[in-house]
C-alpha positions in Angstrom: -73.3 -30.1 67.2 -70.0 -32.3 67.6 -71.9 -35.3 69.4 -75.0 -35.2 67.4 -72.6 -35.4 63.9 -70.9 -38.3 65.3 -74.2 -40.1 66.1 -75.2 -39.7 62.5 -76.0 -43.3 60.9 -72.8 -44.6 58.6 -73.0 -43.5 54.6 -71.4 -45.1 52.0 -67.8 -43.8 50.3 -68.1 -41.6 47.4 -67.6 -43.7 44.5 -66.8 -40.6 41.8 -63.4 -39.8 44.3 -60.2 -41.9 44.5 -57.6 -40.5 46.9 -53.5 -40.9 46.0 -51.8 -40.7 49.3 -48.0 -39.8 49.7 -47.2 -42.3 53.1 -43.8 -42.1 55.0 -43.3 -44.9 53.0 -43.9 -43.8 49.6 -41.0 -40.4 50.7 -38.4 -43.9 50.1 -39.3 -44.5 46.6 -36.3 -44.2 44.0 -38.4 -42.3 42.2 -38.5 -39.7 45.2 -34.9 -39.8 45.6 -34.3 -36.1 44.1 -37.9 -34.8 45.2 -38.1 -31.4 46.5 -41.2 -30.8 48.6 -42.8 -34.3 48.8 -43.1 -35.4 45.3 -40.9 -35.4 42.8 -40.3 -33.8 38.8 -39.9 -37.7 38.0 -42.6 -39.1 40.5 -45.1 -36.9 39.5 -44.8 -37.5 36.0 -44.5 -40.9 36.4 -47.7 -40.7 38.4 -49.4 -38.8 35.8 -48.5 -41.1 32.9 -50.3 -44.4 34.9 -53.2 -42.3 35.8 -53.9 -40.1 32.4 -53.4 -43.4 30.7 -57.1 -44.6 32.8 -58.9 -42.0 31.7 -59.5 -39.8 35.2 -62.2 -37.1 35.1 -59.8 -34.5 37.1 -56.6 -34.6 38.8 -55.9 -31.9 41.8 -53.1 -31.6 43.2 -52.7 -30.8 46.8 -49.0 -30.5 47.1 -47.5 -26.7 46.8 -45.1 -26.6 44.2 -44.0 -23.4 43.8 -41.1 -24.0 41.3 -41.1 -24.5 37.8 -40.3 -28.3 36.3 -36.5 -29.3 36.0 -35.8 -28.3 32.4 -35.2 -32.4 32.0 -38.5 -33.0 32.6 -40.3 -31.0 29.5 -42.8 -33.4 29.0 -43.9 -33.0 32.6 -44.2 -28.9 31.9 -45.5 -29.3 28.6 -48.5 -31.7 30.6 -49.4 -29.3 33.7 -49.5 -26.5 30.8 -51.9 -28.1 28.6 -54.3 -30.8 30.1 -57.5 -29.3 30.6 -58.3 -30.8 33.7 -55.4 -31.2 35.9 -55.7 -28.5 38.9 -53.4 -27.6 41.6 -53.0 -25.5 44.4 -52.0 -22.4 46.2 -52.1 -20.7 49.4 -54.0 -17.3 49.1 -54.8 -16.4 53.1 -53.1 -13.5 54.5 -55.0 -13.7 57.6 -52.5 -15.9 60.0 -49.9 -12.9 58.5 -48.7 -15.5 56.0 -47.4 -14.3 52.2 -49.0 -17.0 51.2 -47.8 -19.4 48.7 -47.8 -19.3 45.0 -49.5 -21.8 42.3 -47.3 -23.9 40.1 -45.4 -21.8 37.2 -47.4 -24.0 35.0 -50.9 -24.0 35.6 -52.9 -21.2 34.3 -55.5 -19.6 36.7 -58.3 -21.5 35.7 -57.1 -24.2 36.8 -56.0 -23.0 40.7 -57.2 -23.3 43.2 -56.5 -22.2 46.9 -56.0 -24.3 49.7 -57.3 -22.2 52.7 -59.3 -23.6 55.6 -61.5 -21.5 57.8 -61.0 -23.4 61.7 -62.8 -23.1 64.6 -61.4 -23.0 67.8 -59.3 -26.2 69.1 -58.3 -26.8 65.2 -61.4 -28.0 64.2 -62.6 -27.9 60.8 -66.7 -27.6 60.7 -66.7 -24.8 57.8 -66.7 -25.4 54.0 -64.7 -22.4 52.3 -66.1 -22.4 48.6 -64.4 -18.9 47.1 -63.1 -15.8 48.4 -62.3 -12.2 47.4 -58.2 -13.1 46.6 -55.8 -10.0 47.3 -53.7 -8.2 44.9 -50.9 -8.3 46.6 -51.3 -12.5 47.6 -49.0 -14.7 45.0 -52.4 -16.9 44.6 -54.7 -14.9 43.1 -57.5 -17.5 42.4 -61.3 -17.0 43.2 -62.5 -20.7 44.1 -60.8 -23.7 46.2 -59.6 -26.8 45.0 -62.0 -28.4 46.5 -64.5 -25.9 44.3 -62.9 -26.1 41.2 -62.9 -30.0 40.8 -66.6 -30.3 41.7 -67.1 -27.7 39.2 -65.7 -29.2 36.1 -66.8 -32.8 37.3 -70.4 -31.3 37.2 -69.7 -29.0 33.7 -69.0 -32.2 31.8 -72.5 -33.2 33.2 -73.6 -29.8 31.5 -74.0 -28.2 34.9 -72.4 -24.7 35.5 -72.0 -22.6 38.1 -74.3 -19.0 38.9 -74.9 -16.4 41.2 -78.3 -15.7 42.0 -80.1 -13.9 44.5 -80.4 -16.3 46.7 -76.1 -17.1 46.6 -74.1 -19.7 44.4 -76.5 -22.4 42.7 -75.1 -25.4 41.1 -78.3 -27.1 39.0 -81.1 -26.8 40.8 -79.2 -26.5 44.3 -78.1 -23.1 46.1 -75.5 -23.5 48.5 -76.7 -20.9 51.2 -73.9 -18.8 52.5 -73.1 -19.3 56.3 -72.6 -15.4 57.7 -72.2 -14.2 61.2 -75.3 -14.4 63.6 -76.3 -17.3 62.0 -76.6 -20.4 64.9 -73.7 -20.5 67.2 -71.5 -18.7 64.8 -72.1 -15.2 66.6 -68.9 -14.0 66.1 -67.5 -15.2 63.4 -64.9 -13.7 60.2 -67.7 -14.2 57.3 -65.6 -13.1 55.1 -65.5 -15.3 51.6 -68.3 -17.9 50.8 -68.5 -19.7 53.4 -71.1 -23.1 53.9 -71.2 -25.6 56.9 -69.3 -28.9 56.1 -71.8 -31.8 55.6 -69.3 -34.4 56.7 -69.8 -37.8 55.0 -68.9 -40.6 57.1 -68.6 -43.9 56.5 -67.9 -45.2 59.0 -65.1 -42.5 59.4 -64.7 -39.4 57.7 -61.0 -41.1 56.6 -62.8 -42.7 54.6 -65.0 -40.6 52.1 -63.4 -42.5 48.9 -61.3 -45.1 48.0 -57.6 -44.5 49.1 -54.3 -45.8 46.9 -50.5 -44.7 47.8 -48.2 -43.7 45.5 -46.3 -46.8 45.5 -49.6 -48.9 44.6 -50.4 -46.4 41.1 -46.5 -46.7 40.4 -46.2 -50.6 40.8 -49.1 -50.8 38.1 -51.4 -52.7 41.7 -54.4 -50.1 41.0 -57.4 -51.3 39.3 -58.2 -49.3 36.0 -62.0 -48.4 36.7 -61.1 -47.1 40.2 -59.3 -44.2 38.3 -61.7 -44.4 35.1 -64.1 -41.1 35.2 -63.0 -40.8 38.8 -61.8 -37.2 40.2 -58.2 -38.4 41.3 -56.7 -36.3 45.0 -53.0 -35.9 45.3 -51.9 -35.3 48.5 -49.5 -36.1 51.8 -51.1 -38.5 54.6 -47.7 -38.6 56.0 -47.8 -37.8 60.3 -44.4 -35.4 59.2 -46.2 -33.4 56.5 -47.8 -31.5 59.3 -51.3 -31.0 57.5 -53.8 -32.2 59.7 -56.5 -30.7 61.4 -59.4 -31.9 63.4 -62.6 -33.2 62.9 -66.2 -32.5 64.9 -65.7 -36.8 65.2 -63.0 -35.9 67.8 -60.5 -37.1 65.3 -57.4 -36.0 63.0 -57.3 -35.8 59.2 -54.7 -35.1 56.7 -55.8 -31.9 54.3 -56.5 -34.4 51.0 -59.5 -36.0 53.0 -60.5 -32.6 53.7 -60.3 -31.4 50.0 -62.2 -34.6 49.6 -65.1 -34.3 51.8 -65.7 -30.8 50.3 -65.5 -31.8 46.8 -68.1 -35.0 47.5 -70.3 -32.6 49.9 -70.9 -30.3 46.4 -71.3 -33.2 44.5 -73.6 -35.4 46.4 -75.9 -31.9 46.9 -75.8 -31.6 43.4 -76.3 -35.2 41.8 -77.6 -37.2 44.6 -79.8 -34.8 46.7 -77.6 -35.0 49.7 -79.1 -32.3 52.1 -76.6 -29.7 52.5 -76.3 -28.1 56.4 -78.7 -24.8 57.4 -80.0 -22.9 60.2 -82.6 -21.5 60.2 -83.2 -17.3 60.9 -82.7 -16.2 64.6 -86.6 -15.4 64.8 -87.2 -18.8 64.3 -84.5 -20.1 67.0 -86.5 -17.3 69.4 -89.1 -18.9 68.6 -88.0 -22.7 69.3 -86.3 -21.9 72.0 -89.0 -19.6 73.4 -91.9 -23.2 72.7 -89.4 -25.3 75.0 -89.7 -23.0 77.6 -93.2 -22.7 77.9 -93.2 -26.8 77.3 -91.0 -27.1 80.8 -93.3 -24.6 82.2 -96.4 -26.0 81.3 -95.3 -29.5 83.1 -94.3 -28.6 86.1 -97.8 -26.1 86.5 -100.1 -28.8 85.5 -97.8 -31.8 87.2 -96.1 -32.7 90.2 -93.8 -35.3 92.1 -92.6 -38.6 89.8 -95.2 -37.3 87.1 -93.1 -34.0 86.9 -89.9 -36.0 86.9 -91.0 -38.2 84.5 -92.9 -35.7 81.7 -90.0 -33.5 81.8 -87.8 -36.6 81.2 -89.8 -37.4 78.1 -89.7 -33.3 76.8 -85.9 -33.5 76.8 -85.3 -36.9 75.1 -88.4 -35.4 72.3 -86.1 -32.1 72.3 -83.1 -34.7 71.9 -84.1 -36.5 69.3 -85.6 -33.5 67.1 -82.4 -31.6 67.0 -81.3 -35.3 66.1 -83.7 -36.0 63.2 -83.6 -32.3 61.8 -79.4 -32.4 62.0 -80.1 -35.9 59.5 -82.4 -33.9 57.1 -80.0 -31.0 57.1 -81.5 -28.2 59.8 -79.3 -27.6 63.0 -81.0 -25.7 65.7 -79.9 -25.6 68.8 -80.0 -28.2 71.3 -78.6 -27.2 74.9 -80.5 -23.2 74.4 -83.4 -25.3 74.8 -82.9 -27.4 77.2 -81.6 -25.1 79.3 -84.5 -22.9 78.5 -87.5 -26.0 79.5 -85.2 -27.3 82.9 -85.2 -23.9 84.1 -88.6 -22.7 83.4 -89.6 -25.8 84.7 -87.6 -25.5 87.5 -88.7 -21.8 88.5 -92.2 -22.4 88.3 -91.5 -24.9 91.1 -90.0 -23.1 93.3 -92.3 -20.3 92.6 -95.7 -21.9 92.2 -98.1 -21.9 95.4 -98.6 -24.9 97.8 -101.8 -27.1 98.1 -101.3 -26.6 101.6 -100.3 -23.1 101.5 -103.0 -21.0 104.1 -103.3 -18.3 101.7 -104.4 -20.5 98.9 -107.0 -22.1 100.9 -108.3 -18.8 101.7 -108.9 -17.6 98.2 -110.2 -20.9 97.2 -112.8 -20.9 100.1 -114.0 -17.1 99.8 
């Protein structure tokens, strides 16, 4: 799955996201110089003031703060209590035996949204966690993600909401099909919350779904207006010592804010642009895939032998190859090395099992 992601041809970035970075750098600021956490009462405000004043579509936040606003800062509180589309996060997962980590004593529920990640194995991130079932007892208590909550009000001033159907959650015309266990290669797997395979958009490198800006470049007045203009703005920490990375099926690191990102473009490009959305198909069907490349491998080495063998069975695996290719493109993953494995070793068994030409026996039956 990894390699065939990474082969994928190059997309464009996502022109409705610009990304504020907080850099090693921008931790130097004199507007950081009484932060707690890694941004400040005065650096966020300030922050807020350049970027409110270009008209955003949403802000999120994807820095924990959870402390209420230095009393000299009452604009600041008065701001993350009352704008309508400024979100932020908090850390809901109980899982890792955490206590999580609570929202910002400012933001209503509405607008929160959790930061959890479902990873794989090795700390790679290859799942897309849309909402969850929040605990009573966690001090984030919110239903959606960040990620979630952005696309959704980008798309609700479009005057498209969010539904449950039968089918699962459906965004326009779109359902975003849950991923559950027994589905593909996740066999064993905790389903629990909505869960949808990440649809990575890269171009060339996942880094760089959208536009990126630091801190310092929004403060010293160096961004363009229409990058922010209708934009959904990101918030977060790139910086190596922040600690919130995780890897990528391109073999590579990311901080969280690409993450958040990707997720949030992945729902919107479904949505707006048609951007196929990742699937498998039912375990009959892989039986049944899997099951057709056997009987391909057996059927060549019945029917052929010698170079023609080698070479026919060649051809079946780069057609297998590039199938699993072209179907990961539209959307479908189904599994690759099943398959193969299944047409080399039928092909392989009816070799060594088939009779000889030569074989006495044979020439027996033929003759009588």
């Amino acid at each position: 799955f990894d390699h065939l992601m990474r082969l994928r041809p190059p997309e464009k970035k996502d022109n409705r996201i610009l990304v504020v970075t907080v850099t090693e750098e921008d931790f130097q600021l004199p507007e950081q110089q009484q932060r707690k956490g890694s941004l400040s009462d005065l650096a966020l405000g300030r922050l807020l003031e350049k970027l409110e004043s270009y008209k955003p579509r949403a802000i999120g936040l994807d820095i924990y703060r959870d402390f209420p606003v230095d009393a000299k800062y009452a604009e600041l509180a008065t701001y993350l209590q009352q704008s309508d589309h400024f979100f932020a996060i908090c850390e809901a997962s109980e899982a890792n035996q955490k206590s999580g980590i609570a929202p910002p004593k400012e933001i209503p529920k509405e607008r929160q949204g959790f930061s959890d990640y479902i990873v794989d194995p090795g700390r790679i991130l290859r799942r897309h966690l849309i909402a969850i079932q929040p605990s009573s007892t966690s001090p984030c208590t919110t239903p959606y993600a960040l990620s979630a909550r952005l696309a959704f009000h980008y798309l609700q001033s479009l005057g498209i909401s969010v539904k449950y159907t039968q089918q699962g959650l459906q965004l326009g015309n779109v359902v975003f099909g849950q991923l559950r266990s027994h589905m593909g290669a996740y066999q064993k797997i905790d389903d629990a919350g909505y869960q949808i395979l990440l649809n990575y958009r890269s171009s060339p490198s996942p880094k760089e779904v959208a536009e990126q800006v630091s801190l310092k470049d929004v403060l010293t007045g160096k961004v363009n207006p229409d990058a922010v203009k209708n934009r959904i703005i990101l918030i977060g920490v790139t910086a190596d010592s922040a600690g919130d990375s995780f890897f990528t099926p391109y073999g590579n690191e990311m901080p969280g804010v690409i993450f958040h990102a990707q997720m949030v473009s992945q729902i919107l490009s479904a949505v707006l642009d048609g951007r196929p959305l990742l699937w498998v198909v039912p375990f009959w069907s892989e039986v049944f895939w899997v099951w057709s490349w056997a009987i391909i491998g057996g059927t060549i080495a019945w029917r052929f032998r010698s170079t023609r063998l080698a070479l026919l069975s060649g051809v079946a695996l780069l057609s297998l190859y590039g199938a699993c290719y072209y179907l990961l493109i539209q959307g479908c993953w189904i599994l690759v090395v099943p398959s193969a494995f299944a047409l080399i070793v039928t092909g392989v068994s009816v070799v060594v099992l088939r009779p000889h030409p030569n074989d006495s026996s044979v020439s027996y039956f033929n003759h009588d």
